[in-house]
C-alpha positions in Angstrom: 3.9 -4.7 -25.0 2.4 -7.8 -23.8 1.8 -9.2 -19.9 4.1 -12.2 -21.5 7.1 -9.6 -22.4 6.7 -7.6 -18.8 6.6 -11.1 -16.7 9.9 -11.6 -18.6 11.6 -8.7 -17.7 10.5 -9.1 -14.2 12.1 -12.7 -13.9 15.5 -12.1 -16.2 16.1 -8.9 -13.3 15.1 -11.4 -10.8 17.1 -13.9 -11.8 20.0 -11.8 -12.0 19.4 -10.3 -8.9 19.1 -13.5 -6.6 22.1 -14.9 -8.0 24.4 -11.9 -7.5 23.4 -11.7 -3.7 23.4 -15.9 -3.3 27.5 -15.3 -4.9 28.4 -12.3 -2.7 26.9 -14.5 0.7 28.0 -17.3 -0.4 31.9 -15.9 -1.3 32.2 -12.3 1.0 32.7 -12.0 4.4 30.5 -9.1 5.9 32.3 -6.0 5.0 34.9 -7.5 2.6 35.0 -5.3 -0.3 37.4 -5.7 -3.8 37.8 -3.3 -6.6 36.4 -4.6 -9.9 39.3 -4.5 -12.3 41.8 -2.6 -10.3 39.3 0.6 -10.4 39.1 2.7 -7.6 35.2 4.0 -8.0 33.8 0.8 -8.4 33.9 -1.6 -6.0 31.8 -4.5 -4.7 31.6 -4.1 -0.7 29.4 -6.5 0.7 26.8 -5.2 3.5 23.3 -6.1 5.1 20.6 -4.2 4.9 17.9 -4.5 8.1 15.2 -1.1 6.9 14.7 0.3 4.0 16.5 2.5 1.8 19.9 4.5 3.1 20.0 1.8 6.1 16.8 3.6 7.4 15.3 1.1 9.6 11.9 1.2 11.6 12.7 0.9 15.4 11.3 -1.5 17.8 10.6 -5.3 18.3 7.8 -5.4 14.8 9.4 -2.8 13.0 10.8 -5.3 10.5 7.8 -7.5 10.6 5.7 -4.2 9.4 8.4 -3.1 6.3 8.2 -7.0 5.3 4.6 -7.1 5.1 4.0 -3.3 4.1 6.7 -4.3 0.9 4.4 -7.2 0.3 1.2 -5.1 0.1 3.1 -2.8 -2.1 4.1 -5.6 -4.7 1.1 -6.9 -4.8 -0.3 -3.4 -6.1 2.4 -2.5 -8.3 1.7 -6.2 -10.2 -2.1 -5.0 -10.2 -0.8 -1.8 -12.0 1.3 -3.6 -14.5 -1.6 -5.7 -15.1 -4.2 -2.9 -15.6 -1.4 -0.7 -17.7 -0.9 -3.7 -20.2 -4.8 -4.8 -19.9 -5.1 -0.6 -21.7 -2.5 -0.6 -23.7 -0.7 1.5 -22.3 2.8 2.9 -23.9 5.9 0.7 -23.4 8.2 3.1 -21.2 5.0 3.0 -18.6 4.9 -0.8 -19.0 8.8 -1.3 -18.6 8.9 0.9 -16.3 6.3 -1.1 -13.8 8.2 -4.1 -14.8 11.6 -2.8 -13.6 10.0 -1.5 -10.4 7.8 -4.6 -9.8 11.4 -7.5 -10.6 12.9 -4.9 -7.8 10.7 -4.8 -5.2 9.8 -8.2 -5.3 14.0 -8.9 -5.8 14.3 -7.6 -2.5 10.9 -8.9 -0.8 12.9 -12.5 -1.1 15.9 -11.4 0.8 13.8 -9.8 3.3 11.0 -13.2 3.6 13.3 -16.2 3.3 16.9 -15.0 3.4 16.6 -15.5 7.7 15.7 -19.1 7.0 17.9 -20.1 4.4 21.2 -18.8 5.3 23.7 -18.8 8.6 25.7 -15.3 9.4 28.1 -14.0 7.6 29.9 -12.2 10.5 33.1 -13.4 10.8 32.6 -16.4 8.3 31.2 -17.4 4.7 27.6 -17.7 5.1 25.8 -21.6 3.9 22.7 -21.7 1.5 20.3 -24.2 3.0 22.3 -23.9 6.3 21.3 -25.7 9.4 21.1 -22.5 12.3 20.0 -19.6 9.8 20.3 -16.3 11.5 16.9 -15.7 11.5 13.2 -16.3 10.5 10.4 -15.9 8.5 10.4 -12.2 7.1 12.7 -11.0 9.1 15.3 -11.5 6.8 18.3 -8.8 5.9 18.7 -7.5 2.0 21.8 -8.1 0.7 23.7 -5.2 -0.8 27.0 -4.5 -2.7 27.2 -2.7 -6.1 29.6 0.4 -4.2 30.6 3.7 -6.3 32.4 6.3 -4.6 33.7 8.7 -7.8 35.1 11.3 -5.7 35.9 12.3 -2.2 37.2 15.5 -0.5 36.4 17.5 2.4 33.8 20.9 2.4 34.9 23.8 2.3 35.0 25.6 5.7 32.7 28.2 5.3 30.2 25.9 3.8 26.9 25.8 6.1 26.4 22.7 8.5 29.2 20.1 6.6 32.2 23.0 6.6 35.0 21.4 7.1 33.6 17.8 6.9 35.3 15.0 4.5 32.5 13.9 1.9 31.9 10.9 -0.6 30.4 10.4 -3.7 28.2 8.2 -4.1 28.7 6.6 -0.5 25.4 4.4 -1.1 25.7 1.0 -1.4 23.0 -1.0 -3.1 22.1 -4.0 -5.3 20.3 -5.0 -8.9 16.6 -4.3 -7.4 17.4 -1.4 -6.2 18.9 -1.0 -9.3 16.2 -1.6 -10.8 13.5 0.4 -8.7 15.6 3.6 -9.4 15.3 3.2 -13.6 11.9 2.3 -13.3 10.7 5.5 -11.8 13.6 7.3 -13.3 11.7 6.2 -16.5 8.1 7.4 -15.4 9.6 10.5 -14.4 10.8 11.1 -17.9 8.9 9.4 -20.8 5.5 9.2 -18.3 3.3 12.3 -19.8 0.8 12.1 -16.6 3.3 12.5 -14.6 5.1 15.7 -16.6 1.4 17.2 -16.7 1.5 16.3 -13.1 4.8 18.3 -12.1 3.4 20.9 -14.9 0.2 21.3 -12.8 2.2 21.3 -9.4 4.5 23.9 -10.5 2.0 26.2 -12.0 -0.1 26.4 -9.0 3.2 26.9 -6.7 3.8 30.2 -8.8 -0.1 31.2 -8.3 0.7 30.9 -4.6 3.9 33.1 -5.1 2.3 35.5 -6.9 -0.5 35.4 -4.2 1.9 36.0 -1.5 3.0 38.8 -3.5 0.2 40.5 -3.8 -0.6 40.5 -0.3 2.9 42.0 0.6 2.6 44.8 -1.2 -1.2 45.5 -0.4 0.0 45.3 3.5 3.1 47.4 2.4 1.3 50.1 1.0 -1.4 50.1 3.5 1.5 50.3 6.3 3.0 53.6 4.7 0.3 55.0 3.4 -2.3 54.7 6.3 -4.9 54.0 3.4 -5.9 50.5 2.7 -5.5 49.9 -0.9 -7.9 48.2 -2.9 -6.2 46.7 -5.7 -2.4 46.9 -6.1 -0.7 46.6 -10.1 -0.3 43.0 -11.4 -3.1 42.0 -8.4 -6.3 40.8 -8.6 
């Protein structure tokens, strides 16, 4: 695949992206939320985002200020990669995969940069594109989410360690067309990418060295413990 082919995923996901969250601030409330089609596990419920994923957000006065420019360093290396991966011709799934991650981070990098400057709240009221008091500034903007799909909800069983008891969701995330997007992309890498199988491969095998290790080691201490006699080797140990 071609740099040409990648920038156009990037900007069709962009695209799609920016106009979904201009409709929802432009048309939602905060917190209004409708059923698509009368269905119960999928709804659109219209939320903003301050942090990062899961609403995790970095305390004190810069703590936006640093994700803003920390998601800008980390688009700007992510385009390098695409860059370099089509540069060596590398396979398509690890191309389309940079793409998707690359149209989603930066989909969200433009809520978080101009989104304070360009729109009023939406507490209370339909937020104005272009309005004259934004709610905000320069990257300290809030990414707009809504794609909401809770399939199932019941309550844990009582015996069931630390939620026992507790009424559950799922999926309670809500989220938007980058994020979207992010998730397939490394979904992808994690599948088709055969670095990053070898990788986990590599991880997993030494994890059961370590085991076997451990092993080893218990039953040279166990032996010496009941025997009195410190064992020099013990079967299956070298």
């Amino acid at each position: 695949m071609n740099l040409r082919k990648a920038y156009l995923i990037v900007f069709i996901l962009l695209v799609v992206d920016q106009l979904s969250k201009i409709y929802i601030k432009t048309n939602f409330i905060l917190g209004d939320e409708i059923k698509v089609m009368g269905m119960s596990w999928f709804r659109i419920h219209f939320i903003e985002n301050e942090g990062m994923a899961w609403g995790t957000v970095i305390p004190g006065l810069y703590g936006k200020l640093f994700l803003t420019i920390f998601r800008l360093v980390a688009v700007t290396g992510i385009g390098y990669w695409l860059w370099d991966s089509v540069k060596k011709k590398s396979s398509n799934f690890l191309i389309v995969a940079i793409s998707l991650i690359l149209a989603g981070a930066f989909g969200n990098i433009i809520d978080s940069v101009f989104y304070g400057v360009i729109f009023d709240e939406s507490y209370g009221n339909l937020a104005t594109l272009f309005a004259d008091k934004p709610y905000g500034h320069w990257l300290y903007g809030r990414v707009v989410d809504m794609l909401y799909f809770p399939l199932f909800e019941g309550n844990w069983p009582e015996w069931f360690p630390i939620w026992g008891g507790q009424h559950f969701k799922f999926f309670n995330a809500i989220f938007n067309i980058a994020d979207m997007a992010i998730s397939t992309g490394v979904g992808i890498l994690l599948v088709f990418n055969k670095n990053i199988i070898a990788m986990f491969a590599s991880l997993i095998f030494r994890y059961e060295k370590v085991l076997a290790s451990l092993k080893c080691c218990f039953l040279r201490c166990f032996y010496s413990l009941f025997s009195g006699v410190c064992s020099g080797k013990t079967d299956g140990c070298n």
